[in-house]
MDTraj code that builds the backbone (N, CA, C; nanometers):
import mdtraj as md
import numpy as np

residues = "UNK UNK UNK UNK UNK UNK UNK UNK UNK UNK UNK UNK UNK UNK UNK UNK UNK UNK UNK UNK UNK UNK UNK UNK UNK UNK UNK UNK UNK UNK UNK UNK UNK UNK UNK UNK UNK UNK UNK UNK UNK UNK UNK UNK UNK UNK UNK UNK UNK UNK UNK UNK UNK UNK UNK UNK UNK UNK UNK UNK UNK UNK UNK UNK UNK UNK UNK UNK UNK UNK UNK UNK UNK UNK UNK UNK UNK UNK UNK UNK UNK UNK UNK UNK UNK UNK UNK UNK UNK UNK UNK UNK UNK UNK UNK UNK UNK UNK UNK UNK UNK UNK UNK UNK UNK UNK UNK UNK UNK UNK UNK UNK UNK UNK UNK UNK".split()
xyz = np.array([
    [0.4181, -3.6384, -0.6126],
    [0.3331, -3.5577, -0.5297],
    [0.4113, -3.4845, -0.4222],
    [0.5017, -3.5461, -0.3600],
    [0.6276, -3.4716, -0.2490],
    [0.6853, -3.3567, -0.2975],
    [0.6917, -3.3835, -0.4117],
    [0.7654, -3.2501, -0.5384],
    [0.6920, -3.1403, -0.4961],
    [0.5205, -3.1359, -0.5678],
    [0.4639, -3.0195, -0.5574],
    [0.3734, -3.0030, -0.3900],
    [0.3838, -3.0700, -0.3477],
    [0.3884, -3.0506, -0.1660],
    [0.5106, -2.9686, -0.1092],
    [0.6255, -2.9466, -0.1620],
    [0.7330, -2.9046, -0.1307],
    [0.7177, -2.7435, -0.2074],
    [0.6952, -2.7393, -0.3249],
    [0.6939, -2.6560, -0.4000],
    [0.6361, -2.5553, -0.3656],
    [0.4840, -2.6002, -0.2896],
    [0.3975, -2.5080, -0.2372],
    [0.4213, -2.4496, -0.1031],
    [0.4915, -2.5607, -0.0240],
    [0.5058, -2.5289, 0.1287],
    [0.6563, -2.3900, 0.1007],
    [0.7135, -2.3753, -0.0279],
    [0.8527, -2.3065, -0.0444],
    [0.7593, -2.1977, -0.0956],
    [0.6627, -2.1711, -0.1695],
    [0.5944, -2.0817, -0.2118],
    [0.5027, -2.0441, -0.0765],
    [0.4491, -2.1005, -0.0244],
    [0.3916, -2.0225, 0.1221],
    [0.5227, -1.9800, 0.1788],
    [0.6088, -2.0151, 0.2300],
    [0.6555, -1.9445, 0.2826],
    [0.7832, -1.8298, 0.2158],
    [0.7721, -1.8267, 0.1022],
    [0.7945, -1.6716, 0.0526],
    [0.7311, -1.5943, 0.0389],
    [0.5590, -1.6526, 0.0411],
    [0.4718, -1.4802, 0.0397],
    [0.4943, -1.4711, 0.1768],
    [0.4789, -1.5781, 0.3357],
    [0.4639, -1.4935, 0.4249],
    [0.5848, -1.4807, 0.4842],
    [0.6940, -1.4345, 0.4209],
    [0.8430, -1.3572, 0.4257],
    [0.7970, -1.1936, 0.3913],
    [0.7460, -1.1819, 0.2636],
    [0.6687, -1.1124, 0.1935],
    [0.6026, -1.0617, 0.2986],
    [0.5147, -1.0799, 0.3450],
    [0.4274, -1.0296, 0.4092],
    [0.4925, -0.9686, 0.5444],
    [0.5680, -1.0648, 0.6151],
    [0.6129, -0.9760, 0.7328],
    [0.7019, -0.8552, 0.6851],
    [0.7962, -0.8656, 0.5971],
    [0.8657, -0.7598, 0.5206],
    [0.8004, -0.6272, 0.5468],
    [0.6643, -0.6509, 0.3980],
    [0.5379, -0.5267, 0.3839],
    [0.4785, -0.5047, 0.5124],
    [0.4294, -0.5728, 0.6017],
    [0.4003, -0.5545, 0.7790],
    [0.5122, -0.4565, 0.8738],
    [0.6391, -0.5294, 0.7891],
    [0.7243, -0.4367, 0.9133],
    [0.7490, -0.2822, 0.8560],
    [0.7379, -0.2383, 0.7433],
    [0.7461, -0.1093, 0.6560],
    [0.5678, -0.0524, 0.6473],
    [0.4837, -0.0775, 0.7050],
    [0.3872, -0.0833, 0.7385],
    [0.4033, 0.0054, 0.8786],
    [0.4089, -0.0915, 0.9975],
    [0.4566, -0.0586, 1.1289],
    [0.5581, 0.0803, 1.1071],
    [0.6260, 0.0700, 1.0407],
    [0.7295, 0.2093, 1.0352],
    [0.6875, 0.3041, 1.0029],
    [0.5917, 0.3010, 0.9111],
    [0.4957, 0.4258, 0.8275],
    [0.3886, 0.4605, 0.9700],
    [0.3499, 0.3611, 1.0172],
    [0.2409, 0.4068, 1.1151],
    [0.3024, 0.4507, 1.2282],
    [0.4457, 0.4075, 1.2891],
    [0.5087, 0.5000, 1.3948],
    [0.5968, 0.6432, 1.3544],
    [0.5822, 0.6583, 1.2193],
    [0.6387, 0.7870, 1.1989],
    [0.5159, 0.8865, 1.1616],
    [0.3777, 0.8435, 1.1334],
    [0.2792, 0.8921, 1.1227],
    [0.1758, 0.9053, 1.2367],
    [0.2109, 0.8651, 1.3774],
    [0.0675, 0.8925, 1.4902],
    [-0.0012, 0.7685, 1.4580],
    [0.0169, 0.6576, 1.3840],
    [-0.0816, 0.5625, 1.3886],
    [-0.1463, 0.5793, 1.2273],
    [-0.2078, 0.4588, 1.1970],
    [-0.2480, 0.4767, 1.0230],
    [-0.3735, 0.3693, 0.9639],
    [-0.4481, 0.3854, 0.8923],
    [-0.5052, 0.3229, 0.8600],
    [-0.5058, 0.2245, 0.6984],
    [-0.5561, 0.1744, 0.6189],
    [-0.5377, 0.1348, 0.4727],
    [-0.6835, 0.0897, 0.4367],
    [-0.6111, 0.0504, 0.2808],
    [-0.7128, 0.0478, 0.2035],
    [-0.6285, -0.0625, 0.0767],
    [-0.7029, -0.1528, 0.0251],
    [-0.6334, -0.2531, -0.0606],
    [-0.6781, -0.2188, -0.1885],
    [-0.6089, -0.2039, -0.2864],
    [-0.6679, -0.2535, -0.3860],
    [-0.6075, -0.3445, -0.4944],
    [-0.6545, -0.4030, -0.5747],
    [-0.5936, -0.5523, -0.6848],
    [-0.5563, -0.4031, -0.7745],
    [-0.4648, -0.4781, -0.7980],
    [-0.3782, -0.3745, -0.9005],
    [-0.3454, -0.4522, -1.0797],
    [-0.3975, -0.6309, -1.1034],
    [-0.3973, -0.6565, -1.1867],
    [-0.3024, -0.7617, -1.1462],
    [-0.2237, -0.8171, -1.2429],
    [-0.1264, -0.8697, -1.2592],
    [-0.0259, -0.8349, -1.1408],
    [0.0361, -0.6868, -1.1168],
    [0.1420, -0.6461, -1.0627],
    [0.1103, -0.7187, -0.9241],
    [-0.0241, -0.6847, -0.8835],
    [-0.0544, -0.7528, -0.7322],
    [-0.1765, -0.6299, -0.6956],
    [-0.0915, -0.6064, -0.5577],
    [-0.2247, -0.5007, -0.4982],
    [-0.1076, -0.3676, -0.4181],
    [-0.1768, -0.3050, -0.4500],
    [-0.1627, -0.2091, -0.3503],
    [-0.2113, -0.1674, -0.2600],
    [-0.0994, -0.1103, -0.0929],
    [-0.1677, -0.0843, 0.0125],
    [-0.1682, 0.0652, 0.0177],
    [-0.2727, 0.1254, 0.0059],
    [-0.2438, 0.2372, 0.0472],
    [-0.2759, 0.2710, 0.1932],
    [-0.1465, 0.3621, 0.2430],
    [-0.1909, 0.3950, 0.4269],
    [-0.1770, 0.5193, 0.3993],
    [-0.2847, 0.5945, 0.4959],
    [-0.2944, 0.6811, 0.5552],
    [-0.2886, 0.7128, 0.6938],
    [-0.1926, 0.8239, 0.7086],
    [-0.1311, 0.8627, 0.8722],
    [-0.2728, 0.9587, 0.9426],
    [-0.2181, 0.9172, 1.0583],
    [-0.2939, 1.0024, 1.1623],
    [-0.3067, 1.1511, 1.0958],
    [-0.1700, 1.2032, 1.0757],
    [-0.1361, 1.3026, 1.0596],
    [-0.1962, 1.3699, 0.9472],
    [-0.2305, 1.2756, 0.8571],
    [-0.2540, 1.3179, 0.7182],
    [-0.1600, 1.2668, 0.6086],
    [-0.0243, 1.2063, 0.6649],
    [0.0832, 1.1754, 0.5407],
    [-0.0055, 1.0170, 0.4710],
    [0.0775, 0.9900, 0.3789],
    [0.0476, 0.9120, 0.2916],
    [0.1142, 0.8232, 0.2240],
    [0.1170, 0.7188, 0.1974],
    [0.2173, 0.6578, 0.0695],
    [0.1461, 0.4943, 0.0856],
    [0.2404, 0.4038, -0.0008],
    [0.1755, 0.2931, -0.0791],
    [0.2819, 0.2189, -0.0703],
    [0.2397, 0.0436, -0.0511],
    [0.3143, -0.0243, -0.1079],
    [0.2594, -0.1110, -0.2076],
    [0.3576, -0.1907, -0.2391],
    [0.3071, -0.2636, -0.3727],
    [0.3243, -0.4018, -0.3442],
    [0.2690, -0.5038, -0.2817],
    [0.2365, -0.7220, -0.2688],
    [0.2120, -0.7656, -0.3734],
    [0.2681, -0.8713, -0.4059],
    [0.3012, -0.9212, -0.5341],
    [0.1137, -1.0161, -0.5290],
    [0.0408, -1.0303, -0.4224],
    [-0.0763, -1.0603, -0.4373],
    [-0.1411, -1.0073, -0.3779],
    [-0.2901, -1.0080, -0.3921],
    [-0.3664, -0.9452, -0.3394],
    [-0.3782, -1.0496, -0.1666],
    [-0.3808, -1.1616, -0.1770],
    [-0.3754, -1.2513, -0.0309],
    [-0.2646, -1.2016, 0.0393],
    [-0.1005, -1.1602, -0.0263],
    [-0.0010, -1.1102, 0.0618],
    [0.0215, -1.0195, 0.1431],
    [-0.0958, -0.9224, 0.0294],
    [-0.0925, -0.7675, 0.0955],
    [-0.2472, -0.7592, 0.2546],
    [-0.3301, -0.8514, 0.1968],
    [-0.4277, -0.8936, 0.3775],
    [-0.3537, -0.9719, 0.4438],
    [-0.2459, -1.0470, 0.4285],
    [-0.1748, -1.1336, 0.5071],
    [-0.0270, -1.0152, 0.5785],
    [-0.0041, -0.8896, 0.5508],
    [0.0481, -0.8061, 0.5447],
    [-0.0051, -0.6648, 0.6760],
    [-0.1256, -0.6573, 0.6337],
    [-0.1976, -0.5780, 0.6849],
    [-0.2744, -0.6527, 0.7981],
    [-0.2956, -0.7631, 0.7939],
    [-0.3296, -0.8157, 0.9184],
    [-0.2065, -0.8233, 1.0266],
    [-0.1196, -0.8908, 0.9900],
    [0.0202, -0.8832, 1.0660],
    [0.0708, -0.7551, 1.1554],
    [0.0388, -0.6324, 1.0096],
    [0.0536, -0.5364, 1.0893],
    [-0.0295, -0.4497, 1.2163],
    [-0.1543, -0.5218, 1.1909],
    [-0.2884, -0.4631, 1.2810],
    [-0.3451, -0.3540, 1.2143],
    [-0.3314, -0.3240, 1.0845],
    [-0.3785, -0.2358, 1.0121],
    [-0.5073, -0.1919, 1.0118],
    [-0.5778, -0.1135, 1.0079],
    [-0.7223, -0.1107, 1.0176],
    [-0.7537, -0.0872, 0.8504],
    [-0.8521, -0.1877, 0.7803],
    [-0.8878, -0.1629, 0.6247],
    [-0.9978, -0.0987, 0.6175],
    [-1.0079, -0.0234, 0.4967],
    [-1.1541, 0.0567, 0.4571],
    [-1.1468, -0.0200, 0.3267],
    [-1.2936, -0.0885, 0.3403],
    [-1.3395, -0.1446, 0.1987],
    [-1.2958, -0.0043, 0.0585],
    [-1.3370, 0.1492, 0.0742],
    [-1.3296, 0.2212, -0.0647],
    [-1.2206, 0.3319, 0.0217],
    [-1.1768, 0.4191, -0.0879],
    [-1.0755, 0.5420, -0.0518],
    [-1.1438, 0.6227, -0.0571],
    [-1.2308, 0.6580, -0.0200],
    [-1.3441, 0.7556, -0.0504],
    [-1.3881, 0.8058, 0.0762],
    [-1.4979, 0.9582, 0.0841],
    [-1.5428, 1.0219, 0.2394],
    [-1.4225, 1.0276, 0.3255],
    [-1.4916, 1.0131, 0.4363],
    [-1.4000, 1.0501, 0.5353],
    [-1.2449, 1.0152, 0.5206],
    [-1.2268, 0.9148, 0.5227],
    [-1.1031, 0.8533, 0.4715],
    [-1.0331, 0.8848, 0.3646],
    [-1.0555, 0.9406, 0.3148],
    [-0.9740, 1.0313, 0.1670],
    [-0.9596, 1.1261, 0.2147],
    [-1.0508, 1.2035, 0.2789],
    [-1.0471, 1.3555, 0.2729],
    [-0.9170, 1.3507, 0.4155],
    [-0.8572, 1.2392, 0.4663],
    [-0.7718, 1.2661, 0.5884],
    [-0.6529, 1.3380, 0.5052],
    [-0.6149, 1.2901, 0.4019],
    [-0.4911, 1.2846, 0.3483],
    [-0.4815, 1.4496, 0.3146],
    [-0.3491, 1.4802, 0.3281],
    [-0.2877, 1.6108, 0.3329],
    [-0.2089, 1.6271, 0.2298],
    [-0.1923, 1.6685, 0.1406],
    [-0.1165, 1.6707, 0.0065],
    [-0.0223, 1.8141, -0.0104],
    [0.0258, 1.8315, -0.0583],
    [0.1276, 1.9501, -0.0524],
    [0.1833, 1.9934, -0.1952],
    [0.2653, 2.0850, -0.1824],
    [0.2708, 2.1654, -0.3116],
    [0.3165, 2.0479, -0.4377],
    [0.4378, 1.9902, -0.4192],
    [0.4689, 1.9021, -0.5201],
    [0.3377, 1.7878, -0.5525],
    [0.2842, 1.7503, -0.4698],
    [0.1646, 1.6437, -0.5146],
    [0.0390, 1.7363, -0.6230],
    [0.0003, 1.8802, -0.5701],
    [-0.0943, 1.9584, -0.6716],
    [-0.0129, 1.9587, -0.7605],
    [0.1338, 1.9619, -0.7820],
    [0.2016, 1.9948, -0.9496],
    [0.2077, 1.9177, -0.9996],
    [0.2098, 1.7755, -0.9388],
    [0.2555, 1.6650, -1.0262],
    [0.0985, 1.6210, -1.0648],
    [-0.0122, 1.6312, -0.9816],
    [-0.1567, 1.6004, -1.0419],
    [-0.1641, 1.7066, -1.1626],
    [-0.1288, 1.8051, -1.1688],
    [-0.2145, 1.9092, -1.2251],
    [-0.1276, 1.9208, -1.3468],
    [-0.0180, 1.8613, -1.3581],
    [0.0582, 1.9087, -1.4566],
    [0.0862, 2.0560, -1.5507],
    [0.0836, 2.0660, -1.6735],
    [0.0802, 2.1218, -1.7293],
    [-0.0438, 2.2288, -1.7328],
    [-0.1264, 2.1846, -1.6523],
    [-0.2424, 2.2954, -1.7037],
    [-0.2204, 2.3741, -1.6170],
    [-0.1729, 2.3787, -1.5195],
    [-0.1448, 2.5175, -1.3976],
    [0.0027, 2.5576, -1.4168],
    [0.0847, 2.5133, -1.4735],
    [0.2305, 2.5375, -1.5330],
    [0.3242, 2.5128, -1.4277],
    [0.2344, 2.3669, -1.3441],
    [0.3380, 2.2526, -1.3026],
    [0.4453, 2.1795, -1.4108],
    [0.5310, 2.1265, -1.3323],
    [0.5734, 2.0391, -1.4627],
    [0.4616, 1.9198, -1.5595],
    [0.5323, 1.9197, -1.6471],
    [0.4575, 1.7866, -1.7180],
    [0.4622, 1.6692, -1.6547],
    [0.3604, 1.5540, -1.6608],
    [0.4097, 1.4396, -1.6197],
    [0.5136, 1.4196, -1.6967],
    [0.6240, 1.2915, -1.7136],
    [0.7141, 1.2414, -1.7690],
    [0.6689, 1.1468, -1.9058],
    [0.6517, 1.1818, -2.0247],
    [0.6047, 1.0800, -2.1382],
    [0.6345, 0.8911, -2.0819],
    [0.5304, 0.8567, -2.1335],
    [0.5183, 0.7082, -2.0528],
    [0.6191, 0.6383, -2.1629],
])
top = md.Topology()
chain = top.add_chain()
for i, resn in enumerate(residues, 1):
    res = top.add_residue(resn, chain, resSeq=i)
    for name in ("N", "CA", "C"):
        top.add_atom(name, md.element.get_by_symbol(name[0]), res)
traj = md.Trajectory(xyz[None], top)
């Protein structure tokens, strides 16, 4: 029983290594952005993804190997969560020429996505 008492207390404390990690690249995104908000979602197997959105409008994602790492992550950081990406909160995000080419691909005579 000491075995897997040990096992677990070595597994807690690599997600919340994990977590301050994703917290402190978190914090960096939100001081190069005016401040930021997120949004979680389970991504399956891989884990979850955080997506933040800047004051400003910028954007980007990380990827927690669980969905508990990435709220243990975002709490740390003081993150503010929106249950959906949707309304107001979507429409903050500011997207720019390479993001319409890479959505739009081929049909506006962006590039192609890359064959999977």
């Amino acid at each position: 029983m000491a075995e897997n008492a040990e096992t677990a207390d070595t597994a807690d404390k690599k997600q919340d290594r994990k977590a301050a990690k994703l917290a402190k690249q978190i914090g960096a995104f939100a001081r190069q952005h005016g401040g930021a908000e997120g949004q979680l979602a389970y991504i399956g197997q891989v884990g979850a993804r955080i997506v933040l959105v800047g004051t400003d409008g910028g954007w980007g994602d990380l990827v927690a190997p669980t969905y508990g790492v990435a709220q243990l992550a975002a709490e740390k950081a003081g993150l503010t969560l929106h249950e959906e990406f949707d309304g107001e909160f979507a429409a903050r995000v500011k997207t720019g020429p390479y993001e319409w080419t890479r959505m739009a691909g081929i049909q506006i005579g962006g590039p192609a996505n890359p064959a999977a």
